[in-house]
PAZAPA-4460 file (N, C-alpha, C; in steps of 0.05 Angstrom, whole numbers, plus 32768, in hexadecimal, padded with zeros to 4 digits):
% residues 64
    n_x    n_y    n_z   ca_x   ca_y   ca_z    c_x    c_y    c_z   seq   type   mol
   7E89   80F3   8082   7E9A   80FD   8097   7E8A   810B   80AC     1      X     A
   7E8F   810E   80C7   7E84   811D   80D9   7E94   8132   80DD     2      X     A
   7E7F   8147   80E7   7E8D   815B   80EC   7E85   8164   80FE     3      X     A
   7E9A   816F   8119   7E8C   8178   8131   7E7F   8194   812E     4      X     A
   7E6D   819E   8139   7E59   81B9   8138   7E68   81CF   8138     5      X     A
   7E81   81CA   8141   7E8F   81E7   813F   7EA0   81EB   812B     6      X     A
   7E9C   81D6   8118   7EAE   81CC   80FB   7E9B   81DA   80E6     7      X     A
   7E7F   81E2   80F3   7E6E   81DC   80D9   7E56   81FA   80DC     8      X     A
   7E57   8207   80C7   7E4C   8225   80C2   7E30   8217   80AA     9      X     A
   7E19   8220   80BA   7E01   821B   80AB   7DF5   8234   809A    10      X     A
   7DF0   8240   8086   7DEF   8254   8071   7DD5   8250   8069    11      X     A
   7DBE   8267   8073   7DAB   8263   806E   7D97   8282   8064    12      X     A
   7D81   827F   805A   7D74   8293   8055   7D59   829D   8064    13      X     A
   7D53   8289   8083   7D3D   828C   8091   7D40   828A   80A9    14      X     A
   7D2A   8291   80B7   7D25   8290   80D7   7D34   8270   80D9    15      X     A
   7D27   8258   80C4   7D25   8239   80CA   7D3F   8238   80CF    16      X     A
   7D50   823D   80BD   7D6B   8237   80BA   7D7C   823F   80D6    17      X     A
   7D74   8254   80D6   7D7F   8266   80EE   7D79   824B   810C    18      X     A
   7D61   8247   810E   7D56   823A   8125   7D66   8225   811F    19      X     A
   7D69   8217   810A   7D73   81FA   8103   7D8E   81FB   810A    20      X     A
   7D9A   820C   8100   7DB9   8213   810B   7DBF   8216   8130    21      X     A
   7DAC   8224   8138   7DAD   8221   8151   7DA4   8201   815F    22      X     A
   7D91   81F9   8156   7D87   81E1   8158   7DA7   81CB   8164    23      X     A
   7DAD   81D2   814C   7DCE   81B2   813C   7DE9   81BE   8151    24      X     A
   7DE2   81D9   8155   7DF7   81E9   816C   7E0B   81EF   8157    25      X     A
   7E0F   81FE   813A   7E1C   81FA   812D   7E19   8219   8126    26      X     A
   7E2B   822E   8120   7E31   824A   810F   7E15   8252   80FD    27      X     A
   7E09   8264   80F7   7DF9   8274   80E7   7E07   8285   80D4    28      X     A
   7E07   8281   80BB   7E03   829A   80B0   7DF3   82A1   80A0    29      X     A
   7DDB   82BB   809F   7DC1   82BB   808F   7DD2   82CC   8073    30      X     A
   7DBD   82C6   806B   7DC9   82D2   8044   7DA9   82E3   803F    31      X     A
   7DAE   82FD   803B   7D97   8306   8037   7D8B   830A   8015    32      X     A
   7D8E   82EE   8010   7D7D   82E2   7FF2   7D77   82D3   7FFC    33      X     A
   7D5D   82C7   7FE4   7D4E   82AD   7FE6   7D2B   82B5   7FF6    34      X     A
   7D23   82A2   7FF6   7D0C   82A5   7FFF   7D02   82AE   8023    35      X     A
   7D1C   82A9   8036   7D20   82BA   804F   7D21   82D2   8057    36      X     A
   7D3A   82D3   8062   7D3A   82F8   8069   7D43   8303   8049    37      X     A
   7D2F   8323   8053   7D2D   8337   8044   7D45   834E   8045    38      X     A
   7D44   834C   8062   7D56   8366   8074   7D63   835B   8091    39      X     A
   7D7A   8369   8089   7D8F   836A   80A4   7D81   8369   80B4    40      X     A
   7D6A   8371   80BC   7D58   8377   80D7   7D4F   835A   80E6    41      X     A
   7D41   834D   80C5   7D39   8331   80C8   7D4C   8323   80D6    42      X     A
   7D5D   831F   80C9   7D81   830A   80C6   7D87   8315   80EA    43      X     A
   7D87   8325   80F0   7D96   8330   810D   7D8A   832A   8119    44      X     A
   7D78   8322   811F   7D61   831D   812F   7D68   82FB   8140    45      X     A
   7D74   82F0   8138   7D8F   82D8   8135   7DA7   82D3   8139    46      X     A
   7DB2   82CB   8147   7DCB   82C7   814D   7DD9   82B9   8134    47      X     A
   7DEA   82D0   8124   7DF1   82CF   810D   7E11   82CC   8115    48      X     A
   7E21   82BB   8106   7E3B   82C5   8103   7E42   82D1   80F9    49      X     A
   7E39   82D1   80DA   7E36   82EE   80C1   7E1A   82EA   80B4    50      X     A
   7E12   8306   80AC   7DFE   8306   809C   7E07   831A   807B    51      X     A
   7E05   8312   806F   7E15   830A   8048   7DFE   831F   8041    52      X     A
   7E00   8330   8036   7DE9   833F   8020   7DED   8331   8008    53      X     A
   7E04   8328   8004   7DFF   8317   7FEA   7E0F   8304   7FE2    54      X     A
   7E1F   8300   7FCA   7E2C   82E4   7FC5   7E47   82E7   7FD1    55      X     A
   7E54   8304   7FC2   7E6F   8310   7FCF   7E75   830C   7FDD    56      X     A
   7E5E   8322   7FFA   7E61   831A   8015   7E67   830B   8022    57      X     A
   7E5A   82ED   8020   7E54   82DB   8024   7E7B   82C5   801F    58      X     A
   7E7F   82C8   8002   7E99   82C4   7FFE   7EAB   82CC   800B    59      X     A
   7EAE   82E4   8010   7EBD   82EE   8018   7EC6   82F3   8040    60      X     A
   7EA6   82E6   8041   7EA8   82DB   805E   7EB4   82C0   805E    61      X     A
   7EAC   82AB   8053   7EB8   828E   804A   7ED6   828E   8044    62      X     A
   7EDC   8298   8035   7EFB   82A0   8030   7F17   82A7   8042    63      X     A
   7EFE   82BA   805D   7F18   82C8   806B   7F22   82B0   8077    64      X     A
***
C-alpha cells in the first residue's frame, strides 16, 4: 500500500534517520535508545515531532 508523507511518522535513533525523514518529507520522531542519540540536546538539534526517552514515551505519543 502507499502511503502519502503526511500519512507516515519515521522513528528513529540518529542524525541518519532524522536526515532520512526529512529527505522522504515525512514526520521525525527520535527515541533516545539505540546506538544514536544519547541526549535531548542531540535529538533537538532536528526537527523532531516528538522525542521518546523511552518505550512509554514513545507509546504514549503513538496512542494519543
Amino acid at each position: 500500500t502507499n502511503s502519502a508523507p503526511a500519512d507516515c511518522l519515521l522513528v528513529g535513533d540518529s542524525d541518519y534517520d532524522a536526515k532520512g525523514a526529512q529527505g522522504a518529507g515525512v514526520d521525525f520522531c527520535a527515541v533516545l535508545w539505540g546506538f544514536g542519540f544519547d541526549k535531548m540536546e542531540d535529538a533537538a538539534q532536528f526537527t523532531c515531532r516528538y522525542i521518546a526517552q523511552d518505550v512509554p514515551a514513545l507509546e504514549r505519543f503513538l496512542l494519543k
